[in-house]
N, C-alpha and C positions, 0 to 999 in steps of 0.2 A: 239451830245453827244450819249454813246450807252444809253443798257437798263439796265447795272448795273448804272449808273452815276446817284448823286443825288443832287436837290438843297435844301439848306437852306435857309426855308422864317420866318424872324421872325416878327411874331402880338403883335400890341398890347397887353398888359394884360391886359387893361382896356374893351378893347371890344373884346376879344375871351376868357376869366376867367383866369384859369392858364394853357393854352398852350402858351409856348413860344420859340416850335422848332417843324417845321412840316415839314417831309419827302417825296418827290414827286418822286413814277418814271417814267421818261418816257420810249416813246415808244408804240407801239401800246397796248399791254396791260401784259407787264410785263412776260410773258409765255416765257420758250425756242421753239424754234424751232427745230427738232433733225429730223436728215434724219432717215428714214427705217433702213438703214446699220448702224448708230449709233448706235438705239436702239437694233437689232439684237446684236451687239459686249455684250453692257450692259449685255441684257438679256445672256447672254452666259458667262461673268465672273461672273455672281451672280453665274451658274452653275458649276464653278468649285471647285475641291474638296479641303475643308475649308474656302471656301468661305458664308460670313453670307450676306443675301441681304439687311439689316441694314444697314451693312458698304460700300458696292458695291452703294446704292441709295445716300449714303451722298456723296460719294467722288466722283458723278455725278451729286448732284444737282436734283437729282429725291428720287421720294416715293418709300418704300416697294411694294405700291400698284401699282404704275407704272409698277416696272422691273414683279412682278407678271403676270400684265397683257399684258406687252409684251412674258412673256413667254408663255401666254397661245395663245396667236394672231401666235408667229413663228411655235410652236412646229408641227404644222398642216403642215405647211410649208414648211416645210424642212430647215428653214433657221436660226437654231442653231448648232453648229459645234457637233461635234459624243463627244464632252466630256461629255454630256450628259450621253450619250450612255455607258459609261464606266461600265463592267460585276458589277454586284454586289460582294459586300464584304459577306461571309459565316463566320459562326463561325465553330471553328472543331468540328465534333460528336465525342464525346466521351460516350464509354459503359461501364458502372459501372460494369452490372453483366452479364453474360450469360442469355438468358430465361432462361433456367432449372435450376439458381438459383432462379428465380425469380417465380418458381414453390409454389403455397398453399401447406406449411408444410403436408407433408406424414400424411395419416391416420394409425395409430398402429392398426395392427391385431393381434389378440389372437386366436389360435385355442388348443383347448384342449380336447387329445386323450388320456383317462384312465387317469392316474399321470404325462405325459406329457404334455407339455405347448410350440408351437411353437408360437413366437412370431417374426413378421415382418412388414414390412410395407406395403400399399398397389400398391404400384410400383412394386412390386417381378412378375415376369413373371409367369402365369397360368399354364404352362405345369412345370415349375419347382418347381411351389409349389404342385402342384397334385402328383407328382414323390418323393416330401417329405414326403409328409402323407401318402403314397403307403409303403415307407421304415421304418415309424414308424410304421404304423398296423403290416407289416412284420415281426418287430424284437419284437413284442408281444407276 
């Protein structure tokens, strides 16, 4: 018989209470046996893309924690295939604003020359605001 095969012994209920169906398996102690190259294969489809290692361990017969730690035993190794390896996925950058939108709101300057009032902000270039207030005292 293999090591899935199971017999049926049925006890007494008088002298084992209320068991009246007990499950034996044989074989040396119930474990798979899996070559190296098995588990390398496993561990390398949990790795591929949409693959959940939930679903990859059940429909092997193995734990989460198994394909886990076969992956951690290969990867040193070299002996999981480059799907691994596959580039990462980027999201696109997108720019909402230019920096120089994103500039602290302008300081308003006020300068006042007799009953003139120039008013600007403080981005106005030095040498063309000097060249304004040159042509306002001017025209006084």
């Amino acid at each position: 018989m293999g090591l899935d095969s199971k017999k049926d012994v049925h006890l007494d209920v008088a002298s084992a209470g209320s068991v009246s169906r007990l499950e034996l398996l044989e074989g040396p102690s119930g474990r798979r046996v899996r070559s190296e190259a098995e588990r390398a294969r496993i561990a390398a489809e949990s790795l591929l893309p949409g693959a959940q290692v939930s679903e990859v361990a059940r429909k092997h017969g193995a734990t989460r924690w198994q394909i886990y730690d076969w992956r951690r035993r290969f990867r040193p190794r070299g002996m999981l295939p480059l799907c691994e390896a596959s580039p990462p996925t980027f999201a696109p950058l997108v720019v909402e604003r230019t920096l120089e939108e994103r500039r602290a709101p302008a300081i308003k300057l006020e300068i006042a020359i007799g009953d003139v009032v120039l008013r600007t902000d403080t981005a106005i270039d030095a040498e063309q605001l000097s060249r304004v207030i040159r042509a306002v005292r001017a025209s006084r």
